[in-house]
N, C-alpha and C positions, 0 to 999 in steps of 0.2 A: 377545829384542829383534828386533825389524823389518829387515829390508833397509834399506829406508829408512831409519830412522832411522841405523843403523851409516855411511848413507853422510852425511849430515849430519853424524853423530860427527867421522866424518872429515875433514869441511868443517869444524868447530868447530876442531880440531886445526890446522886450514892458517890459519886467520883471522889467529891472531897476526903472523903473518909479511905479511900486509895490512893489518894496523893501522896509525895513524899519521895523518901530515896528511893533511888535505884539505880538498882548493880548494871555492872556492865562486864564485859569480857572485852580483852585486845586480845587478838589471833598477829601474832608476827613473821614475814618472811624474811629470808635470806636476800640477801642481794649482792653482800658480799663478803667475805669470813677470811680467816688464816689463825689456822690452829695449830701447834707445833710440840713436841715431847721437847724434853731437856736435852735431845744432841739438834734441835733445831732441823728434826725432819715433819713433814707434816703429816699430820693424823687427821681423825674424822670430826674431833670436836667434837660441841655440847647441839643436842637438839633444840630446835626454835625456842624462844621465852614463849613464855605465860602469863596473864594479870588478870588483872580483877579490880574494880575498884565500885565504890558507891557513890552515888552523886547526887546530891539535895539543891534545887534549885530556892530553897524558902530557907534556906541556911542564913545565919548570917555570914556576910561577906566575909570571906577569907579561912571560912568554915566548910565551903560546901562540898569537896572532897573529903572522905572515910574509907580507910580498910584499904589503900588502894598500896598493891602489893604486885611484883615482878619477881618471877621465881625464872630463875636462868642458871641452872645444872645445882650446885650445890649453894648459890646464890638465894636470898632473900629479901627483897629490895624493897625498905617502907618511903614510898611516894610520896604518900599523902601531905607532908609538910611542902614539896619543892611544887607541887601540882596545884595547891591552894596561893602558894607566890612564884609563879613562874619567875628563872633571871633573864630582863629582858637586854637588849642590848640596847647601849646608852649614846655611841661616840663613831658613827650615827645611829638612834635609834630604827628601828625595822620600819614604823611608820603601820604596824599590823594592828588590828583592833580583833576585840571581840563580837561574835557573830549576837545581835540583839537578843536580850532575856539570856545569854551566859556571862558566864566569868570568862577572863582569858584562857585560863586552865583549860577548863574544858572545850573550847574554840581550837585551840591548840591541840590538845588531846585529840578532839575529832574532827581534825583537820579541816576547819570552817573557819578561820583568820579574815578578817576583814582590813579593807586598805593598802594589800600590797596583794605581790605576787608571789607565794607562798610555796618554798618545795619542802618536803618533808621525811625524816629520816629516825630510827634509831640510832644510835651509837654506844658503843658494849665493849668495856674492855674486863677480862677476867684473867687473873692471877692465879692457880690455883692451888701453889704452894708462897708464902711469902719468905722473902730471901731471909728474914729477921726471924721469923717464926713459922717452925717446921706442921703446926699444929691448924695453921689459920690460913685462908687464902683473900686475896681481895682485888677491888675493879671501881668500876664505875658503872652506868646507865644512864642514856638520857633519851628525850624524846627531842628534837630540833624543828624547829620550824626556821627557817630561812631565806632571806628575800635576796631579788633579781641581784643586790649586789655583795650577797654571802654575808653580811648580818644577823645573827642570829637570835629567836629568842628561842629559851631551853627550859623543860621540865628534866631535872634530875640528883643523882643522889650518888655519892660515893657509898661502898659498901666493904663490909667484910663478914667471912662465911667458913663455917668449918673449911678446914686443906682437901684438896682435892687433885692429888699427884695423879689421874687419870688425864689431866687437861693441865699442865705447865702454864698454856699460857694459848690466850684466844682473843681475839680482836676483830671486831663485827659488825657491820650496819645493815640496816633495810627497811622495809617496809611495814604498815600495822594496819588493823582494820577494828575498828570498837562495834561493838552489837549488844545490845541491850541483852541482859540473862532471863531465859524463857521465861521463869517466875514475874518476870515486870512486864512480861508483853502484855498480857489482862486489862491490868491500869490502863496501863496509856492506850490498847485499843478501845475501849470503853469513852477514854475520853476524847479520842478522836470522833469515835459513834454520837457520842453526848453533842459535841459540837455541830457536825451532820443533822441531827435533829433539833437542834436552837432554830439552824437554818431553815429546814423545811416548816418548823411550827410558825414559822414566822413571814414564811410565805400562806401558807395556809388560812391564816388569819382575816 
């Protein structure tokens, strides 16, 4: 066996104790918006969202999402329960599966759905005065996956959020992109390296 490989062996041997969660970020774009003040002219609106979530593959079931959070202007959006049981559509079902070794959540999340033809979207509505209460503002969030005949299954959450009379009222969808958070690239390159060298040790042999 190789030097090389032997030190990989090595690094294979150290992985496990690197295993585990890991963060992720979604970067989100516009695709298409309509923001309006209270005489219903239109203004500039709230900047792109934000998230964050953590993701354990050795979770148990229906655990493996943590932390996972959507911040969109004065909004606070906790995921984590809708993300762990996506609502799937039932009448007719999507017919979408999860991508092997995920949960749906996260297939869905990072848009790897298996079994259909899959298009994929946010959906955002934001209130930011509510008509009842001059103090609170509130919406919704989702993530959508949906098949060739508009079926959907959805990760999301209704929400409410301090008032926010800068933004009346915003309505929004588009697009997202998940990336792993620099801190977790290590691991998992190591454990791609660790892999690489199984291989080569084993030719080597």
């Amino acid at each position: 066996m190789r030097l090389s490989a032997l030190v990989l062996l090595a690094a294979a041997v150290a992985v496990p104790a690197l295993a585990g969660p890991i963060g992720y970020d979604i970067a989100f774009t516009y695709s298409a918006t309509l923001a309006i003040d209270n005489s219903g002219d239109a203004i500039a609106g709230l900047a792109a969202p934000t998230a964050t979530f953590t993701y354990d593959a050795d979770a148990t079931p229906g655990t493996e999402f943590s932390n996972f959070i959507v911040t969109w202007g004065n909004a606070s959006i906790d995921m984590t329960s809708a993300a762990n049981a996506p609502a799937l559509a039932y009448s007719p079902p999507t017919g979408c599966g999860a991508a092997p070794g995920e949960s749906y959540g996260l297939s869905l999340i990072d848009q790897s759905v298996t079994g259909c033809t899959a298009g994929y979207i946010w959906d955002a509505l934001y209130v930011g005065v509510s008509p009842k209460d001059a103090t609170v503002g509130g919406g919704w969030f989702f993530f959508v996956a949906a098949d060739s005949s508009g079926d959907q299954d959805q990760i999301g959450a209704p929400t409410t959020f301090p008032s926010d009379p800068s933004v009346p009222f915003e309505q929004a969808e588009g697009n997202w992109a998940v990336t792993p958070e620099p801190g977790t690239l290590v691991p998992m390159l190591l454990l791609a390296l660790a892999a690489a060298g199984m291989k080569a040790g084993r030719r080597a042999l």
